[in-house]
TORTORBA-685196 format. One record per residue (C-alpha): x, y, z; chain; residue number from 1. Coordinates in steps of 0.2 Angstrom, whole numbers, plus 5000, padded with zeros to 4 digits. Layout:
BEGIN
+------+-------+------+--------+-----+
| east | north |   up | cadena | num |
+------+-------+------+--------+-----+
|    X |     Y |    Z |      A | NUM |
...
+------+-------+------+--------+-----+
This chain:
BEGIN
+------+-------+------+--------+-----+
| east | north |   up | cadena | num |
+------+-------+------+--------+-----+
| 5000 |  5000 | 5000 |      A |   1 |
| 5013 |  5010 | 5004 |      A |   2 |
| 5022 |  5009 | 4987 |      A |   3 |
| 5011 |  5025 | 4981 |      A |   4 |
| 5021 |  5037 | 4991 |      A |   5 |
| 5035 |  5034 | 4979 |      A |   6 |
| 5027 |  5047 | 4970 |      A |   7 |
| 5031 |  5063 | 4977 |      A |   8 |
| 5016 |  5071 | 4972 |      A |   9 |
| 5005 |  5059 | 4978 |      A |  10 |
| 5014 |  5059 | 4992 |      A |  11 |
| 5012 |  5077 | 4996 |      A |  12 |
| 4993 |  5078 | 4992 |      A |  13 |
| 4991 |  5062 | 5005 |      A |  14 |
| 5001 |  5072 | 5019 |      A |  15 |
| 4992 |  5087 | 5014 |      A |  16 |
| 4975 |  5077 | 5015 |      A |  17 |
| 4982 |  5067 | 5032 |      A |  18 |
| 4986 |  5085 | 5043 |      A |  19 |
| 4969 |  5093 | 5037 |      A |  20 |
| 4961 |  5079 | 5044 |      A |  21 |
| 4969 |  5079 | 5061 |      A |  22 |
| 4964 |  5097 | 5060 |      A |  23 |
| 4945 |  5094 | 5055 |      A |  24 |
| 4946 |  5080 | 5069 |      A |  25 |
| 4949 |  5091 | 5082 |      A |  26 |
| 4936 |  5104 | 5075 |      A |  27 |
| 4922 |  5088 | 5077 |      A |  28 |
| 4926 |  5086 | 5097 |      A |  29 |
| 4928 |  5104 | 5100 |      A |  30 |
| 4911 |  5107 | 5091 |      A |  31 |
| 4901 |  5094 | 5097 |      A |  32 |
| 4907 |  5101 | 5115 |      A |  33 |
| 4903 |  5119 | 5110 |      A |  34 |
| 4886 |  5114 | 5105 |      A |  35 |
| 4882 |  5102 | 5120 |      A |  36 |
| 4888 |  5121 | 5133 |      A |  37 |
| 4877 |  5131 | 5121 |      A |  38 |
| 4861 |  5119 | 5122 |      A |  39 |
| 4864 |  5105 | 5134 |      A |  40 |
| 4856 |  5088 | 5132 |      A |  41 |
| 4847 |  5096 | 5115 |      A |  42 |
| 4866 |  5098 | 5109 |      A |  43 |
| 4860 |  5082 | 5096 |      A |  44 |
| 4848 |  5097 | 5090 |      A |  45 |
| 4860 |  5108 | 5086 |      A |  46 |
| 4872 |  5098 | 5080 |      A |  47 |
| 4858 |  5092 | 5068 |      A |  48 |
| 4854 |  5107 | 5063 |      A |  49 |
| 4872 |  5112 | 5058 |      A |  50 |
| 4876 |  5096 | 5052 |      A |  51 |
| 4861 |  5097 | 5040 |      A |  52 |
| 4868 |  5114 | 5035 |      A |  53 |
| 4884 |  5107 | 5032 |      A |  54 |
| 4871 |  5096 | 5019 |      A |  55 |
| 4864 |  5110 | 5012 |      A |  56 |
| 4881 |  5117 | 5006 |      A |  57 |
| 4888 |  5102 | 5000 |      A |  58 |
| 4873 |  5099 | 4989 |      A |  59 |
| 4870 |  5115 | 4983 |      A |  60 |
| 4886 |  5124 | 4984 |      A |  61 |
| 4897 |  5111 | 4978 |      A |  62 |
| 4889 |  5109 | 4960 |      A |  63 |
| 4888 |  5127 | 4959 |      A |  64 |
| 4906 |  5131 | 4961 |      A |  65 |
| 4913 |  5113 | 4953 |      A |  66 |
| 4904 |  5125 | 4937 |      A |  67 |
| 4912 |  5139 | 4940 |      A |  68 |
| 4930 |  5133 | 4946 |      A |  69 |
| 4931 |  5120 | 4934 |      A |  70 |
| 4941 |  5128 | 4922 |      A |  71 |
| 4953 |  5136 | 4935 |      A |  72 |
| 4970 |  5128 | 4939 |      A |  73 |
| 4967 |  5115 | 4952 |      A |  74 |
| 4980 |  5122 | 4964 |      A |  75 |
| 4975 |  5138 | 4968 |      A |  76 |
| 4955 |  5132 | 4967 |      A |  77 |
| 4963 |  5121 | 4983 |      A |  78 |
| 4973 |  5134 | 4991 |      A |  79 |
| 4960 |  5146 | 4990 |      A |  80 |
| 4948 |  5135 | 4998 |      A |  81 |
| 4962 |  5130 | 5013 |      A |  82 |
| 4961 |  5150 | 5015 |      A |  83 |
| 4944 |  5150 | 5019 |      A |  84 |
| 4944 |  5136 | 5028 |      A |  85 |
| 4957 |  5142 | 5039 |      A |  86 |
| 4947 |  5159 | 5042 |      A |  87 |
| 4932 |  5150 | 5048 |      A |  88 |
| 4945 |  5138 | 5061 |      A |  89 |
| 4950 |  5156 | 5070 |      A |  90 |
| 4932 |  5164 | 5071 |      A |  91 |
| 4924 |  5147 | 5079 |      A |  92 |
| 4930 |  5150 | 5097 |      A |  93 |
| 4923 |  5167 | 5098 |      A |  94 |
| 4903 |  5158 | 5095 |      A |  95 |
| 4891 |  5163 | 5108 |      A |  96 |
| 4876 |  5158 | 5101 |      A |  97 |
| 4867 |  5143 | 5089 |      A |  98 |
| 4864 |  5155 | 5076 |      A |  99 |
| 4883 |  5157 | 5074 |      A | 100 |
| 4886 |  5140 | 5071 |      A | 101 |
| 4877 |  5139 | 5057 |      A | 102 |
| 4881 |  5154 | 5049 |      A | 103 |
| 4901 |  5149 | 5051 |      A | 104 |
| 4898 |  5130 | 5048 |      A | 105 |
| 4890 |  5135 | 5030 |      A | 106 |
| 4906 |  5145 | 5024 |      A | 107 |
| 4918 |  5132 | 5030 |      A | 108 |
| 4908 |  5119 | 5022 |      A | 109 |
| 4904 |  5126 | 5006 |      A | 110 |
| 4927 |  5129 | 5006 |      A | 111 |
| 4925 |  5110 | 5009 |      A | 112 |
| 4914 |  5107 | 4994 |      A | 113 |
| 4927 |  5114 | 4984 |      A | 114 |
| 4942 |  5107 | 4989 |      A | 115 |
| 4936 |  5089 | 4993 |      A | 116 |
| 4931 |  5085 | 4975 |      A | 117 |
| 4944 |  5095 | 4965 |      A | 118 |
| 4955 |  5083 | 4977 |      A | 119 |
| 4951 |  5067 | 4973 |      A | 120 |
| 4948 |  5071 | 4954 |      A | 121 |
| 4967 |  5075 | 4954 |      A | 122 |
| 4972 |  5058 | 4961 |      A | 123 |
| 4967 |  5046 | 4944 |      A | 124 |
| 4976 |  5059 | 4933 |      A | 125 |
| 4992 |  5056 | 4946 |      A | 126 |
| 4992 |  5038 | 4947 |      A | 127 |
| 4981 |  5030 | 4933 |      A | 128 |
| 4985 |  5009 | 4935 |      A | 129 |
| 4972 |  5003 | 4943 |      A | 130 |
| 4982 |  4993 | 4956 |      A | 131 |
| 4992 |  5009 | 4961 |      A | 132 |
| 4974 |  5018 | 4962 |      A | 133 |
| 4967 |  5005 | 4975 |      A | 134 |
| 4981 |  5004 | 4983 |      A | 135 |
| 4980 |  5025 | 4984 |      A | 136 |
| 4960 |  5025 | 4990 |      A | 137 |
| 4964 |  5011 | 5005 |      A | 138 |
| 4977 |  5025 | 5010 |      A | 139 |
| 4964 |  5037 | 5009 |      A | 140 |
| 4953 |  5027 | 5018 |      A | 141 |
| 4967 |  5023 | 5032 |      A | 142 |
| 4973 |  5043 | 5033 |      A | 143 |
| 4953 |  5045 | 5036 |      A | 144 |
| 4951 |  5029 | 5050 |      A | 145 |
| 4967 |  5037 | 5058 |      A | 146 |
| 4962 |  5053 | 5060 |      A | 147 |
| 4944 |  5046 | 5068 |      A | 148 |
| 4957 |  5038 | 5077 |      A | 149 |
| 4971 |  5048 | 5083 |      A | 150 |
| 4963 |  5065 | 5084 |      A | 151 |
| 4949 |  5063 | 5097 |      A | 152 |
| 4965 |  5053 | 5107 |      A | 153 |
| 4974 |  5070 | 5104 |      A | 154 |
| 4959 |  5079 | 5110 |      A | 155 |
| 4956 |  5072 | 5125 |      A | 156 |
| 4974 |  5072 | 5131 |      A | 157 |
| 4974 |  5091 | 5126 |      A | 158 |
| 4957 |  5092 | 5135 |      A | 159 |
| 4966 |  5089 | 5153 |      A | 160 |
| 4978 |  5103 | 5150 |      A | 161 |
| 4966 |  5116 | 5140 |      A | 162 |
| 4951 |  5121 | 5136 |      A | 163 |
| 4942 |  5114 | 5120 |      A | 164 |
| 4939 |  5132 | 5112 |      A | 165 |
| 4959 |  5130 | 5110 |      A | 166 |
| 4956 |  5114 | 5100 |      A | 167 |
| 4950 |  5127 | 5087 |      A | 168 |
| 4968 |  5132 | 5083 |      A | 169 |
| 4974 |  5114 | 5079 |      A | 170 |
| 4961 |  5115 | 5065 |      A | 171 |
| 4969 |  5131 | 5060 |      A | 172 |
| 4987 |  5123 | 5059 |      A | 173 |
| 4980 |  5108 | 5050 |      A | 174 |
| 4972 |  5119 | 5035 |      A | 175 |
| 4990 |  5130 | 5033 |      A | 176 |
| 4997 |  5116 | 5032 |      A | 177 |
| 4987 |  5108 | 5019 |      A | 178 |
| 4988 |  5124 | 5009 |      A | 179 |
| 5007 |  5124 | 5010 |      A | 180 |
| 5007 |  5106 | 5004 |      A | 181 |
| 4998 |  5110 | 4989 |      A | 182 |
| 5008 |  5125 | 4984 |      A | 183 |
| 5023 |  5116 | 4985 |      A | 184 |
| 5018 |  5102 | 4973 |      A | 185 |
| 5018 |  5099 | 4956 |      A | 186 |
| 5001 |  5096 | 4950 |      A | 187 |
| 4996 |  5088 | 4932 |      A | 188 |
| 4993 |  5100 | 4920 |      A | 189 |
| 4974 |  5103 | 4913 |      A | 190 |
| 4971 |  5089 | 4898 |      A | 191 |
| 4967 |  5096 | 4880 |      A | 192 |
| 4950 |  5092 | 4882 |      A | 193 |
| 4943 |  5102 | 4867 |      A | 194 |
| 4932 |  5118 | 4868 |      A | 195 |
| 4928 |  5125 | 4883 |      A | 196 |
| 4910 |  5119 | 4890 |      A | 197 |
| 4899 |  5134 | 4895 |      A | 198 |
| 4894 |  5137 | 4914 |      A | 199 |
| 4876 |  5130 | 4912 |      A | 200 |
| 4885 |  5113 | 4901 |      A | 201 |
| 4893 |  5109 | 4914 |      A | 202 |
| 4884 |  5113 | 4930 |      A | 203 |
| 4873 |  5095 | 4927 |      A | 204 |
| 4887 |  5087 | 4918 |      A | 205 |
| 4892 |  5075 | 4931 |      A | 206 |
| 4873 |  5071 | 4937 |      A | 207 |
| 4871 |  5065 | 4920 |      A | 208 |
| 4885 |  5054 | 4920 |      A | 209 |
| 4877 |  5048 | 4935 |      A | 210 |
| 4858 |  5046 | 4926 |      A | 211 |
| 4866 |  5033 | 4912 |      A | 212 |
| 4880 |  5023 | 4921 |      A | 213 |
| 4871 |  5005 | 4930 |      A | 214 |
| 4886 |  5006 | 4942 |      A | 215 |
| 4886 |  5025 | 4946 |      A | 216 |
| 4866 |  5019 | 4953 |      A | 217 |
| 4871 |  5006 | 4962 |      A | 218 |
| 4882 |  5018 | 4972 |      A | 219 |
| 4867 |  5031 | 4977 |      A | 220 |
| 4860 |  5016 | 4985 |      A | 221 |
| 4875 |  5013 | 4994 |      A | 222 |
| 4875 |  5031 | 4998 |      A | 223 |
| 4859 |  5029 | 5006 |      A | 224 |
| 4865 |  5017 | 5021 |      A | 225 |
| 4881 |  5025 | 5022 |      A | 226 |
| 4872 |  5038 | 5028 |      A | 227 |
| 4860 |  5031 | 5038 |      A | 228 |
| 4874 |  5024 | 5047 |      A | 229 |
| 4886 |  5040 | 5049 |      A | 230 |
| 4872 |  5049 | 5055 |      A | 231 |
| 4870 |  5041 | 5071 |      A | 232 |
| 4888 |  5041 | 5078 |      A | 233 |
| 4891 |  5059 | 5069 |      A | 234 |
| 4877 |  5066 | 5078 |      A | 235 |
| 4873 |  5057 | 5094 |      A | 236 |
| 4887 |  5049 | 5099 |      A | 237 |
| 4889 |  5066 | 5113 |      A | 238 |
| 4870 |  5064 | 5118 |      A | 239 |
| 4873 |  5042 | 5121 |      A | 240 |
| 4891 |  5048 | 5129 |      A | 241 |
| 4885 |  5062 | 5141 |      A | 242 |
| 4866 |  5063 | 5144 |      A | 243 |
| 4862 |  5044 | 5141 |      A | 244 |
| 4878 |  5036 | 5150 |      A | 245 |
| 4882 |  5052 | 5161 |      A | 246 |
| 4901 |  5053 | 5155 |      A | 247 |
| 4914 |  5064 | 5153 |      A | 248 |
| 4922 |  5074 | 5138 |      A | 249 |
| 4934 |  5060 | 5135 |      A | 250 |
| 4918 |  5048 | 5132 |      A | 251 |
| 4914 |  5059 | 5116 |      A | 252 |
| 4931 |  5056 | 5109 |      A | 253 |
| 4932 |  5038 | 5115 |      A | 254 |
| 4916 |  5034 | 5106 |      A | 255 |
| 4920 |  5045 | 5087 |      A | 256 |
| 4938 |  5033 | 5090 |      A | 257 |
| 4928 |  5018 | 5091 |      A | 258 |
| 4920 |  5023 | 5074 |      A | 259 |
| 4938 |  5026 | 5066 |      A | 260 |
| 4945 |  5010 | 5071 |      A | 261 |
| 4930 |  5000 | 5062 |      A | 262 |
| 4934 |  5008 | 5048 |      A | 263 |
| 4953 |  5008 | 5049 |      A | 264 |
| 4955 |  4987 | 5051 |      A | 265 |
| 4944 |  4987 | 5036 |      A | 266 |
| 4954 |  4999 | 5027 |      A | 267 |
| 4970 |  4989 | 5028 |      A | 268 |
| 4961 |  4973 | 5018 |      A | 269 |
| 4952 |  4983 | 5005 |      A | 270 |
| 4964 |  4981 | 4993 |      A | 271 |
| 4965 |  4961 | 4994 |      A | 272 |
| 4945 |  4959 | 4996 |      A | 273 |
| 4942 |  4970 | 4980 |      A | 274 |
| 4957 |  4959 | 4971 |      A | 275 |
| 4945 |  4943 | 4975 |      A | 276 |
| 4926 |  4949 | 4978 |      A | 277 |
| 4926 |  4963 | 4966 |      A | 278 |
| 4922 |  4984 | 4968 |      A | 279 |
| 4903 |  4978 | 4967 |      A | 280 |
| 4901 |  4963 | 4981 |      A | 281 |
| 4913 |  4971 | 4992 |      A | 282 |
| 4900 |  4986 | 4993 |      A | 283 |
| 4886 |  4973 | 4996 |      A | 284 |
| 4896 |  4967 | 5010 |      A | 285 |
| 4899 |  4984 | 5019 |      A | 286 |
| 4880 |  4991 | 5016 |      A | 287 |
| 4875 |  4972 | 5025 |      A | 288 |
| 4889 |  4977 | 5038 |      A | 289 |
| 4880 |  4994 | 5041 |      A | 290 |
| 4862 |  4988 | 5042 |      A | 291 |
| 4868 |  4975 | 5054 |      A | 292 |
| 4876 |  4987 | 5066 |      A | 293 |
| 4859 |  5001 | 5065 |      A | 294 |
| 4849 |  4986 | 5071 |      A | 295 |
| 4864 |  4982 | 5084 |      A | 296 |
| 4861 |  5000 | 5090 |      A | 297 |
| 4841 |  4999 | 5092 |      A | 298 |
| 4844 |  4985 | 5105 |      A | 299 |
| 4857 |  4997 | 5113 |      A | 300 |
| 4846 |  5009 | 5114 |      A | 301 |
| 4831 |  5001 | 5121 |      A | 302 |
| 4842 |  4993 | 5134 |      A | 303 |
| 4850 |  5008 | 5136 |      A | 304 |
| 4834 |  5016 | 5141 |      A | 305 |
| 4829 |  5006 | 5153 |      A | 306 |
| 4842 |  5001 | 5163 |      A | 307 |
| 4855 |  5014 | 5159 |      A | 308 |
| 4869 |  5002 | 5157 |      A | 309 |
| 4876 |  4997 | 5140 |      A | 310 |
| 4892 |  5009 | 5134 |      A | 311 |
| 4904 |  4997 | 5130 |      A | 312 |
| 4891 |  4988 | 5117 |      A | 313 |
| 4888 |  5003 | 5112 |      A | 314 |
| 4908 |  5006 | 5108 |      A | 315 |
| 4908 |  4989 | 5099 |      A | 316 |
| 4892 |  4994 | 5088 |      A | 317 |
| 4902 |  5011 | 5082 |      A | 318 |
| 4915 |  4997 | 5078 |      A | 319 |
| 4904 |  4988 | 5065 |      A | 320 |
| 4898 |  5003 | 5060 |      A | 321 |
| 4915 |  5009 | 5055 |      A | 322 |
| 4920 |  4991 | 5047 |      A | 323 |
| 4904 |  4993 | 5035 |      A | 324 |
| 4907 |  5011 | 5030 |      A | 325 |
| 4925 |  5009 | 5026 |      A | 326 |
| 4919 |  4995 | 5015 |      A | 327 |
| 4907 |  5003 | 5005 |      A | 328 |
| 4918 |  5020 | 5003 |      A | 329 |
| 4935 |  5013 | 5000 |      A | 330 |
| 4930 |  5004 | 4984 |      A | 331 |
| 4918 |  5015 | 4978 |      A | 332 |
| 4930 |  5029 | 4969 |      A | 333 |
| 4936 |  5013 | 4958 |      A | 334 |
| 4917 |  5014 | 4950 |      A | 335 |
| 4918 |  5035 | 4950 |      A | 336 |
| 4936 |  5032 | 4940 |      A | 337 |
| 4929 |  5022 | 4927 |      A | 338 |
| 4914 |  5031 | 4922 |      A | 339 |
| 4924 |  5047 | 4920 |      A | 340 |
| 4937 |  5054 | 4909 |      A | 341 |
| 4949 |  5068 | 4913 |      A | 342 |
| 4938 |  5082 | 4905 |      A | 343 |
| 4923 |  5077 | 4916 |      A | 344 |
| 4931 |  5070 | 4931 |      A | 345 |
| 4930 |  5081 | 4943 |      A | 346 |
| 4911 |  5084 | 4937 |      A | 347 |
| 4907 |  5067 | 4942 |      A | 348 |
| 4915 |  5067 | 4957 |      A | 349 |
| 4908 |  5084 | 4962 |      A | 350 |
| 4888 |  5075 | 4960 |      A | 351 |
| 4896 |  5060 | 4970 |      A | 352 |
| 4899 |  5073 | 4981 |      A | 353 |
| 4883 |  5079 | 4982 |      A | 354 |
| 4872 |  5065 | 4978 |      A | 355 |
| 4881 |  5055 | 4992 |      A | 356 |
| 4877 |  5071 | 5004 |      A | 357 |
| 4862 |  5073 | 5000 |      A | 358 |
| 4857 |  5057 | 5010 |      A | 359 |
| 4863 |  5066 | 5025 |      A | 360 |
| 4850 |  5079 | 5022 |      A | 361 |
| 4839 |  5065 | 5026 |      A | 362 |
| 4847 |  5055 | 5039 |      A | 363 |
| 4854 |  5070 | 5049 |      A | 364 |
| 4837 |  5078 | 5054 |      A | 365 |
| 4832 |  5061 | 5059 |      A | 366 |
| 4846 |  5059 | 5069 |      A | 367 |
| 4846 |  5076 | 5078 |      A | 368 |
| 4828 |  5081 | 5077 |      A | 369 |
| 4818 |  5067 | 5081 |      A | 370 |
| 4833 |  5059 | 5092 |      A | 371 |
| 4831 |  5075 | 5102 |      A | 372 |
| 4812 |  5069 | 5106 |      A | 373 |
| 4818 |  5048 | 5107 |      A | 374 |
| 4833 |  5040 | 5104 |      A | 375 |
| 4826 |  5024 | 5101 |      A | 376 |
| 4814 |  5032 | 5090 |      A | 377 |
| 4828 |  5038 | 5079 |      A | 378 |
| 4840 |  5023 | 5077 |      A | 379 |
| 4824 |  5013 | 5073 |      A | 380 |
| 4821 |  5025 | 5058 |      A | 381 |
| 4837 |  5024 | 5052 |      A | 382 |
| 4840 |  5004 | 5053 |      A | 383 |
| 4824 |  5006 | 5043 |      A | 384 |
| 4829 |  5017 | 5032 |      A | 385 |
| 4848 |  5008 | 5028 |      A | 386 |
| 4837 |  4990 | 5027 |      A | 387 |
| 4829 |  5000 | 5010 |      A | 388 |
| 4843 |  5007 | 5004 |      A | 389 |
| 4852 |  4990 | 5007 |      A | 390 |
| 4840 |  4980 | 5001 |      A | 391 |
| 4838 |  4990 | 4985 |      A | 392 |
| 4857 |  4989 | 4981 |      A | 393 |
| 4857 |  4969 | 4984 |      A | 394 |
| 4842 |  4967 | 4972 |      A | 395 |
| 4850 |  4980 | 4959 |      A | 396 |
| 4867 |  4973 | 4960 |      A | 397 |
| 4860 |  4955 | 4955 |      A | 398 |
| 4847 |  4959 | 4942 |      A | 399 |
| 4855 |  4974 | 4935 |      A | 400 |
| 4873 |  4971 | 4936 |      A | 401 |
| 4872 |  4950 | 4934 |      A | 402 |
| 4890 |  4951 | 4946 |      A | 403 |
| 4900 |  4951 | 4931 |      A | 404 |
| 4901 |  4970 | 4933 |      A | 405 |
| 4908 |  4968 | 4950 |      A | 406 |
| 4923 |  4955 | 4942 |      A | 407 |
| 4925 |  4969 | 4929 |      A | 408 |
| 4926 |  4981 | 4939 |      A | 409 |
| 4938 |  4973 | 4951 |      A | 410 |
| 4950 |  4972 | 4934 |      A | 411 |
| 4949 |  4984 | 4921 |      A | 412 |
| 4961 |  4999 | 4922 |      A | 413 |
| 4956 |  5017 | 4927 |      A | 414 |
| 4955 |  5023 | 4907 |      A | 415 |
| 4957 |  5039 | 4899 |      A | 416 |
| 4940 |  5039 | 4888 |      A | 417 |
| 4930 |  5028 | 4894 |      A | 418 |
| 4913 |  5024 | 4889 |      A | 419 |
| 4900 |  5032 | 4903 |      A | 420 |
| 4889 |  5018 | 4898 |      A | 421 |
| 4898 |  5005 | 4899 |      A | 422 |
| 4891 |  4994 | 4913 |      A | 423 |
| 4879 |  4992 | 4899 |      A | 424 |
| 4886 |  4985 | 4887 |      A | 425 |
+------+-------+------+--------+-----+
């Protein structure tokens, strides 16, 4: 796996994309503790709320500006967006009130929107065999488990020596050093892509991508338990870690860590699973992982409930939460990389982007909202919702994509001009 780093700009992008992450990680402890001394056990609420504005931007923001940015150089489109990221990091400590929240949690977001896409659209261009691109995305996927890992450890040793408002500046550092990273790195140039599209062209070029390509479906129904499951540790793991179990700040961390180590022993294996089950059935596997660990959570819940004891199966349930998320996402750039050429690449995985969060615009409020009212009442709604969404994608992936796709998949190169159609053929 870590043969890719040979390539120094690779390598520079993955340590750009590893310090941003510690940074954003200490950013989801020190929030979730803002929100919880802004609104007390209804901190799930809030957290909902901006979490669903963090939605809002992602899916109507990052289209927008995918359009706009598109034909700008890819570097400063990702040092600008570090900039502005790093602007919001300094302001959050000063927040008094809810409404602030949102308002700063939009901007940063929307930065997000543009640098996360315009990001992984450069890393096919910079290693385009297929192996070295696996190899590349269970990287990915372990800078991500390790930073769900390691940055709420880091927080809650910092936590006994300051206060978490500082945590605010480690975010800060994380997004100047990101933007350093990517000034000093040597990005491919634009491809010769033929004339220019207009703005409105490409503003639905990647959704349509989406709209032909049997795979590219599969993969919204993925999206749809993915979220189902994220939503639940993202927003209430603070509400099961302080109100239900009555713990410290450490719990919160402990709990997000849990999450991120799921995810990080499945990480490590991706690459050999895909070489053997395919992109496709490895993705089945992680959606059946997810549904399994909602229902998991329900029974915690109830228990939970009633006899107030419980924490450490809820720590194992974040666990299989994690291993079945990592499955599903790891892989599924593979399908992303296929259906898209350089000219529309980062178009497509802009609506990935989008479509993928727009799920969360669902599975959020359920989490935060209703979950403010009943807890049980909001895991059970989203067990159900990810039993849909799974069951859709099992049905689809055998009667649409006959498995073949998914042995297909598992081989064929990352090409240059591919065909968006064909899974079809």
């Amino acid at each position: 796996m870590l043969r890719v780093l040979r390539n120094g700009t690779y390598a520079k992008l993955f340590a750009a994309q590893v310090i941003a992450l510690l940074g954003t990680g200490l950013l989801t402890v020190a929030l979730g503790l803002l929100a919880f001394d802004i609104a007390g056990d209804a901190a799930g609420s809030v957290l909902g709320t901006a979490l669903t504005i963090k939605m809002i931007a992602y899916v109507g923001v990052a289209p927008l500006i995918a359009a706009v940015v598109d034909r700008l150089p890819k570097k400063a489109v990702l040092i600008g967006a570090d900039l502005v990221r790093l602007a919001i990091a300094l302001l959050l400590p000063f927040v008094t009130e809810a409404w602030q929240i949102y308002a700063l949690v939009f901007v940063l977001q929307s930065a997000s929107a543009t640098f996360t896409p315009a990001f992984q659209s450069l890393i096919p261009a910079i290693l385009p065999d297929p192996d070295e691109y696996t190899r590349a995305l269970s990287l990915s996927r372990l800078a991500y488990d390790l930073e769900a890992l390691l940055s709420p450890a880091i927080a809650a040793v910092l936590l006994t020596l300051i206060s978490y408002h500082n945590l605010f500046v480690g975010t800060a550092i994380g997004f100047t050093g990101s933007a350093l990273l990517v000034l000093v790195s040597r990005l491919p140039a634009r491809p010769d892509d033929g004339p220019a599209m207009r703005f409105w062209q490409r503003l639905p070029a990647g959704a349509k991508v989406f709209v032909r390509t049997p795979t590219l479906r599969f993969l919204m129904l993925t999206n749809i338990v993915v979220a189902a499951g994220t939503a639940i540790v993202l927003v209430n793991s603070v509400v099961y870690a302080r109100g239900v179990f009555q713990r410290g700040d450490a719990a919160l961390a402990l709990a997000l860590a849990c999450f991120g180590i799921g995810s990080l022993v499945v990480a490590l294996a991706i690459p050999w699973l895909v070489g053997r089950l395919g992109v496709i059935r490895t993705m089945v596997t992680g959606a059946s992982v997810i549904v399994a660990g909602l229902v998991a959570a329900v029974v915690v819940t109830v228990i939970a409930a009633f006899t107030g004891a419980g924490w450490i199966p809820l720590l194992v349930t974040w666990s299989v939460l994690g291993m079945g998320t990592s499955l599903v996402n790891t892989p599924s750039s593979r399908l992303l990389a296929d259906a898209s050429t350089p000219a529309d690449r980062n178009l497509v995985y802009t609506a990935q982007f989008a479509l993928s969060h727009a799920c969360f615009l669902i599975t959020y409020p359920i989490a935060g909202w209703v979950g403010a009212l009943n807890l049980t009442a909001a895991a059970v709604a989203l067990a159900i919702l990810a039993i849909c969404g799974g069951v859709g994608a099992v049905i689809y992936a055998r009667v649409r994509l006959r498995g073949s796709i998914a042995e297909a998949s598992s081989r064929r190169p990352v090409r240059r001009h591919p065909r968006t159609d064909a899974a079809d053929t």
